[in-house]
N, C-alpha and C positions, 0 to 999 in steps of 0.2 A: 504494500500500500504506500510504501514511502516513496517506493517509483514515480508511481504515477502522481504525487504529490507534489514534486522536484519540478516534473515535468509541467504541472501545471503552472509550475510558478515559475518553470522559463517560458512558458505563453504569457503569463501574467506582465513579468519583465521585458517579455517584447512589444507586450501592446503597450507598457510602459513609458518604452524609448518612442516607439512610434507617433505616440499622442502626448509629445510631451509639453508640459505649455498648457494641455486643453484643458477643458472640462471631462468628468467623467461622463461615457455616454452613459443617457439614461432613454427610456421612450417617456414623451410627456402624453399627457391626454388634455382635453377642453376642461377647461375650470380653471381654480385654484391655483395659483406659481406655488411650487417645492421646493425647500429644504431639505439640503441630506448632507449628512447624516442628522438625523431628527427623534431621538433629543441628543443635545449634544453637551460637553463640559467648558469650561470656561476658557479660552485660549486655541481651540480645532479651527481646523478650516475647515466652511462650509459651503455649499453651492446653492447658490438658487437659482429654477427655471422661469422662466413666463408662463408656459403650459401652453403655448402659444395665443396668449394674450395680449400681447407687447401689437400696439398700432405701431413705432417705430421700429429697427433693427437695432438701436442702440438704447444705453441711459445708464443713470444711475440707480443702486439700490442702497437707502440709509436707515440705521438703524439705533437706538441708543446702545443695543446689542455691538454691534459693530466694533471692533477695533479704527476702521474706516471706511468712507465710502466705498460701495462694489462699484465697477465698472464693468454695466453687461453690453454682450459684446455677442453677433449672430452666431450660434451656433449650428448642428446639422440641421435640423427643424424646428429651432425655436432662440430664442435669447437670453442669454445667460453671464454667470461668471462666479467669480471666487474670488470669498474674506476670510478674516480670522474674526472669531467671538473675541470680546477682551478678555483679558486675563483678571481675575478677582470678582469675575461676573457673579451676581445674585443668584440663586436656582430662582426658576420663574417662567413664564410664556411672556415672550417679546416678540413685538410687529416688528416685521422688515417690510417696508412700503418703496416699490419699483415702480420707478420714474420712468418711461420707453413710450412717452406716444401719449400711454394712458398711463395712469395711475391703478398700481395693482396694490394689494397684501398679500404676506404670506407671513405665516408662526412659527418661533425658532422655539421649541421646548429647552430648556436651558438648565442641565441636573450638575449638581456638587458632589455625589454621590452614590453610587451604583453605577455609575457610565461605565461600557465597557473600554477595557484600555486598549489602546491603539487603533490602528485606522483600520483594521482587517476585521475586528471586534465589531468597531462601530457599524462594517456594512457598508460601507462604500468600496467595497471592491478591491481594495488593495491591498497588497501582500504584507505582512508583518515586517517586521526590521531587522529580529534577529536570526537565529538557526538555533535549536533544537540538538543536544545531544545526538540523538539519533541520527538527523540529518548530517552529523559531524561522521559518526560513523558509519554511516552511506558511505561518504563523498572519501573515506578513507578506502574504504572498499573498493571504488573504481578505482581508486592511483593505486594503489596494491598488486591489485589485477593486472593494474596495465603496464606496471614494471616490471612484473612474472613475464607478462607478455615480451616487452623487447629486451629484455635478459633470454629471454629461451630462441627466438629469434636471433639474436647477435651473433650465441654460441652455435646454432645451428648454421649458419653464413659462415661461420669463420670453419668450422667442421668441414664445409663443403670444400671451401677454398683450401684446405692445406690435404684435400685426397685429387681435388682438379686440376 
């Protein structure tokens, strides 16, 4: 299982590199602009969509929440971007209201406590920071292998050459 867990997480790391800069993709639907990860702790980075509500392609989103203003910016189908919460935030629900054309709302849930840790916890998709024991010895297991490999290889080459 750890395999295919590795593996996932160098798709993870390539979609990584590939969209770096971006927002995470998300699909929106009609309604309500989104927050994610939602609730979140004090000092995350967060994203909000339009839901394709946005009359403009661009604007601002502010919030008292906010470390600072967002600046959303057109995404695949919709208008977006990404802030930080401030750090020493209250627990609480706070409006983020997106300026784009029209005027929207969306709700940041804002927890001190229980949130899970890290970004892979919270649900927006991406890969944890550190490795795991076991991952340690995976990744020992393939340089193992693969020095058996050109060790038995080497001798076998050099065998050949001093009968040829």
């Amino acid at each position: 299982m750890r395999v295919l867990i590795a593996t996932a997480g160098a798709v993870l790391v390539t979609a990584a590199i590939a969209t770096a800069g971006t927002a995470p993709v998300s699909a929106a639907t009609a309604g309500d602009p989104t927050v994610q990860p939602n609730p979140a702790s004090p000092g995350t980075r967060v994203w909000v969509y339009d839901a394709n509500e946005c009359t403009a392609p661009s604007g601002t989103a502010t919030s008292q929440a906010l470390a600072a203003p967002i600046a959303l910016a057109p995404l695949a189908n919709m208008t977006g971007g990404g802030g930080t919460l401030r750090e020493g935030l209250a627990a609480g629900t706070y409006t983020i209201t997106l300026h784009c054309g029209s005027t929207l709302t969306a709700t940041v849930h804002v927890s001190t406590t229980g949130t899970p840790a890290g970004a892979a916890a919270a649900g927006d998709g991406s890969a944890e920071d550190h490795l795991g024991i076991g991952d340690a010895a995976v990744g020992s297991a393939f340089l193992a292998g693969g020095l058996a490999f050109a060790t038995a290889s080497f001798i076998r080459r050099r065998r050949a050459a001093a009968r040829g």
